[in-house]
N, C-alpha and C positions, 0 to 999 in steps of 0.2 A: 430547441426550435430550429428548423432549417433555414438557411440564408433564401430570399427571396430569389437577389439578384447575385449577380458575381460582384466580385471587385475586378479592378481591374487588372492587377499581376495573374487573377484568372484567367479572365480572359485571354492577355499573352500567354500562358502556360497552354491552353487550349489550342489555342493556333499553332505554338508550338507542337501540339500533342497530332495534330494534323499533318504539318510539314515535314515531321520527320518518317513520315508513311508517304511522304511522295517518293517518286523514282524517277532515277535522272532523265528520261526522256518528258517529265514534266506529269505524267498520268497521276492521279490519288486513286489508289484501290481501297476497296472496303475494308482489309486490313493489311499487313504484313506481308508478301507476299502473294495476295489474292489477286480478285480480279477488279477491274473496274470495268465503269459503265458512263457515258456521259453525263445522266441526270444527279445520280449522286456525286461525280464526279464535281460539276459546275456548282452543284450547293458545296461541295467545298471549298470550292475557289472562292467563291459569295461570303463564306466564314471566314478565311484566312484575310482578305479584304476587311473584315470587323476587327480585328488580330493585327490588322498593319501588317500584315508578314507578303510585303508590297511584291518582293522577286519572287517567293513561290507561287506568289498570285500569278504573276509576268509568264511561269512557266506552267502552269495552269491553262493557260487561254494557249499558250504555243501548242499544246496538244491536242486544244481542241478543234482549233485551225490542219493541223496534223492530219488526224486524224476521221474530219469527217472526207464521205465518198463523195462522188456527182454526183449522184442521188439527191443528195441531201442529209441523208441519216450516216447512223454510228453503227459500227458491231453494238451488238448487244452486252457480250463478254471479251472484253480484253486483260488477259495475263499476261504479263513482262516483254508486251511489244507483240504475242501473239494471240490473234482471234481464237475466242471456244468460241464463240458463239457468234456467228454472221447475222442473224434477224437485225430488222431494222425497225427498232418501236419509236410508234410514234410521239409518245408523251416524253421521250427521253432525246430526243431531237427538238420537241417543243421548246424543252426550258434552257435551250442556249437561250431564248430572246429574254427570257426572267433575268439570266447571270449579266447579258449585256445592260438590261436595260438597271441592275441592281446597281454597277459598275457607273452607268454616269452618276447615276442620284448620289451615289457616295461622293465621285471622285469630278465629276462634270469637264471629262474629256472629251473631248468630242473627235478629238485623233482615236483614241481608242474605239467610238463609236462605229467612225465610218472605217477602218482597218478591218471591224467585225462585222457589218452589214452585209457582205454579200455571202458570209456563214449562215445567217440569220436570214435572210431571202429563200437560202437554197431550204432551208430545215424549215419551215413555215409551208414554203411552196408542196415541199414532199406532204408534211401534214394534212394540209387540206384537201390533198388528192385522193384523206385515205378519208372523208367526212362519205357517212352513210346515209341514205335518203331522209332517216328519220332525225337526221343532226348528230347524232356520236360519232366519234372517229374511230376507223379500225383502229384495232391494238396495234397490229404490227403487220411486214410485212416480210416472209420466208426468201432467205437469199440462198441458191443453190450454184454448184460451178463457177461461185464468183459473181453472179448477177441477181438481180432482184427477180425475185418467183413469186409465188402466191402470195395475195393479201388474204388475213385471218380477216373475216368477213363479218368480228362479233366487237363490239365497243365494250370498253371498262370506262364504268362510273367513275372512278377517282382520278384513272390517267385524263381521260378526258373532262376534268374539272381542271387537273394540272393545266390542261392544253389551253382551256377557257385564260387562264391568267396571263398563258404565253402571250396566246393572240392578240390580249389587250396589250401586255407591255412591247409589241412586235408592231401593232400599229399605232401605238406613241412614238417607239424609235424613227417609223416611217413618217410622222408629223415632222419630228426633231427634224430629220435630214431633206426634208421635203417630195419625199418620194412616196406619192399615195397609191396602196395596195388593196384596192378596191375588193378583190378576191377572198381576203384575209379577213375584208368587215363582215362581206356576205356570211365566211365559215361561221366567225364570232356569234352574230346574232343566231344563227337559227343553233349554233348549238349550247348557247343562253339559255335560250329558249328548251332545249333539248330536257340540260338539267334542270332547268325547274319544275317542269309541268309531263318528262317522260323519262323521267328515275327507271322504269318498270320495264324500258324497252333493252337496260343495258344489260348484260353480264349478271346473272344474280353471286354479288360476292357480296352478299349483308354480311356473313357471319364477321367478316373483317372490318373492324374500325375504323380502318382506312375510307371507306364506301361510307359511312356513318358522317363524318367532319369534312370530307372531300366537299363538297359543294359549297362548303361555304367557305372552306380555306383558298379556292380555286376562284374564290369571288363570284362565284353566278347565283350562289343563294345569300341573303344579306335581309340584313333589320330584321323586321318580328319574324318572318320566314327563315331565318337561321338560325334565330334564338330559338321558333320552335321545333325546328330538326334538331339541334342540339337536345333538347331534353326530352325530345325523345324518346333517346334510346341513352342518355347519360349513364342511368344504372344499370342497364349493360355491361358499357362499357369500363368505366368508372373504378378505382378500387382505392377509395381516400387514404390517402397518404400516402400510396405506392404510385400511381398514375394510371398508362391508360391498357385494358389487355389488347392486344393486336388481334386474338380473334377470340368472339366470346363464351368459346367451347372453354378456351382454356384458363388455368391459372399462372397468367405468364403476360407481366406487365412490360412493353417496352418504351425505350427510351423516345426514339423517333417520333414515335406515336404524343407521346405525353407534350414533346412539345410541338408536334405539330398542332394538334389542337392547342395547345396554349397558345400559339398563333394564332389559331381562329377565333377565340374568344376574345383576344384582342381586336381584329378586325372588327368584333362587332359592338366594342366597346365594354364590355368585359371585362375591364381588366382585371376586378377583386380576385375573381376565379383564374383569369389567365397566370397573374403573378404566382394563384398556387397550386395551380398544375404546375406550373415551373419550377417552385419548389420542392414540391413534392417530389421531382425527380432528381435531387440532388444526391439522393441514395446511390446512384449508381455513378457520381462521381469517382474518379481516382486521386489520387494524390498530385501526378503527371498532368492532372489537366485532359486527359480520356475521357471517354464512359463508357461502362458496361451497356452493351448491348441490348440485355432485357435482365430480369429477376423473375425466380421460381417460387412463390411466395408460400405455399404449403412448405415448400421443401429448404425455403431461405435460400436458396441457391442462384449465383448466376449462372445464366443459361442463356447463349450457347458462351463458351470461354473466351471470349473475344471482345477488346476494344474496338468499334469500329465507327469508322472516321465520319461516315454519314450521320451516328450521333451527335457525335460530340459538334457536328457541323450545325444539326437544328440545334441542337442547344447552346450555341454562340447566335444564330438569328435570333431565337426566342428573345435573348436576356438584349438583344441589341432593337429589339420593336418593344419589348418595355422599357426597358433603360432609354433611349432614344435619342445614343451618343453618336451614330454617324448618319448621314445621310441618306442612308439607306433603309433606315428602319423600319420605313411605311411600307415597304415593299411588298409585304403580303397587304393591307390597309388596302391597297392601290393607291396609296399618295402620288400624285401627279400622273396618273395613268387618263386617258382620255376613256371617256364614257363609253359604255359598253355600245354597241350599233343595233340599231332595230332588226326584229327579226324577221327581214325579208325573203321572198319567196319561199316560202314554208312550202313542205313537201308533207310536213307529218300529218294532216287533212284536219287538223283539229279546233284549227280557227284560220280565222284570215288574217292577214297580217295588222289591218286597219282596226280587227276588233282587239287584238294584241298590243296595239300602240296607242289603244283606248280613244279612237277617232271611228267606232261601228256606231 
């Protein structure tokens, strides 16, 4: 029978299995050599903070101060100090305010907080610039000659559930330090609003699991309304014992995935099943304290040949929101995040706001 939870020499082993994939200018790329990205970038620094491995943490957040533009946003691809890829997406500038706001509830600095706020201003502010009338956020925006270009004018369901959790944990930090960002509640609420009741308007990327658990991992669907999106489509998804497919053409469980929803099931209280999708994914453990990427389950194979850090990163959150040994743990839950904000000035024409905050 598989271990639930880790122990804890795993968990250092893990965090270990993380830092030694950093590179001296401070960046985590997705493996060995590869590339990074902010969002996976920052859930790793979020893990190695679970790990204690406190100076790679230190050098973590230096890169990402480094690293963002005036704009506000990130390349999208960064290799060994240099840009592939200029785009500036939005869900991946978002979840700097998740990693900050992850960082006090562990650690309750509040020097670290306000050293990272005007990061976390500027990535927020670029974000809502890109919210679309109906409440989604564009994906991203094309950066040409060095400067920002075209905005992609179509919203993703999952990133923009990502964005939903940023905004909350973005205008808790702005409670903490007292600097209220009125902007930021307006985005929050209507696009609250967005993912609960106009799913249909985003991006169609069902076949992905990601789009499946997103909403309710990103905090905007919750209670019997997430338990019932979750079963949904569970047997879809689902492949007992192995975890979760990433898209459900195929036979090909991964890592990410498995625990990301074992996150969400947690959030909604969940745990019997959260604890064994977590389990269940310990197949793809390594010895090192890694994990394999995904499994090709006809073929028993791992697929594609790569440890990569953004796994083994959810699966150090996971086992630390069940385990619930640092302070950080609720952090998908939204422990201690302020209440989502009403969904004011709606543009999507499909109620008015009064009959929305159930005062029609």
């Amino acid at each position: 029978m598989r271990p639930e939870l880790l122990r804890p020499q795993e968990v250092v082993a893990s965090g270990a299995a993380i830092e030694s994939v950093q590179e001296p200018d401070g960046a985590i790329p997705w493996t060995v050599g590869g590339h990074a990205d902010v969002w996976n970038h920052v859930e790793a620094a979020m893990a190695l903070l679970v790990a204690g491995r406190l100076e790679a943490v230190d050098r973590a957040w230096s890169w990402v101060r480094m690293t963002q533009r005036a704009d506000g946003s990130w390349p999208l691809k960064v290799a060994g100090g240099t840009v592939e890829d200029a785009s500036g997406e939005a869900n991946m500038a978002a979840y700097v305010a998740v990693g900050v706001w992850h960082h006090w509830s562990a650690c309750r600095d509040v020097g670290f907080v306000a050293a990272h706020w005007p990061v976390v201003r500027r990535a927020l502010d670029f974000v809502c610039a890109l919210q679309l009338p109906f409440g989604g956020i564009a994906w991203s925006q094309e950066w040409y000659d060095g400067r920002p270009a075209t905005v992609n004018r179509e919203a993703l369901l999952a990133g923009s559930s990502s964005i939903h959790h940023a905004l909350r944990a973005g205008l808790t930090l702005a409670e903490l330090l007292d600097d209220p960002q009125p902007e930021w509640e307006l985005t929050a609420g209507r696009l609250g609003h967005a993912l609960r009741e106009h799913r249909d308007r985003f991006l169609d990327k069902s076949s992905f699991s990601m789009d499946w658990y997103y909403p309710v991992l990103g905090g905007a669907v919750r209670g019997d309304a997430g338990r019932a999106l979750l079963d949904s489509r569970w047997a879809d998804f689902v492949v007992p014992g192995l975890g979760v497919r990433c898209v459900d053409t195929n036979d090909w469980v991964t890592g990410a995935e498995t625990f990301e929803l074992a996150l969400a099931l947690d959030a909604l209280g969940d745990r019997e099943r959260a604890r064994a999708m977590f389990g269940d994914a310990q197949h793809l453990r390594q010895a090192d304290g890694s994990y394999w990427t995904g499994f090709v389950y006809p073929d028993r194979v791992n697929w594609p040949a790569e440890h990569t850090t953004f796994t083994t990163a959810a699966a150090l959150l996971a086992h630390d929101a069940l385990a619930g040994v640092t302070g950080g743990s609720g952090i998908v839950r939204g422990t201690g995040l302020v209440p989502e904000p009403e969904p004011l000035a709606l543009e999507c024409g499909c109620a008015s706001a009064d009959a929305l905050a159930g005062r029609a």
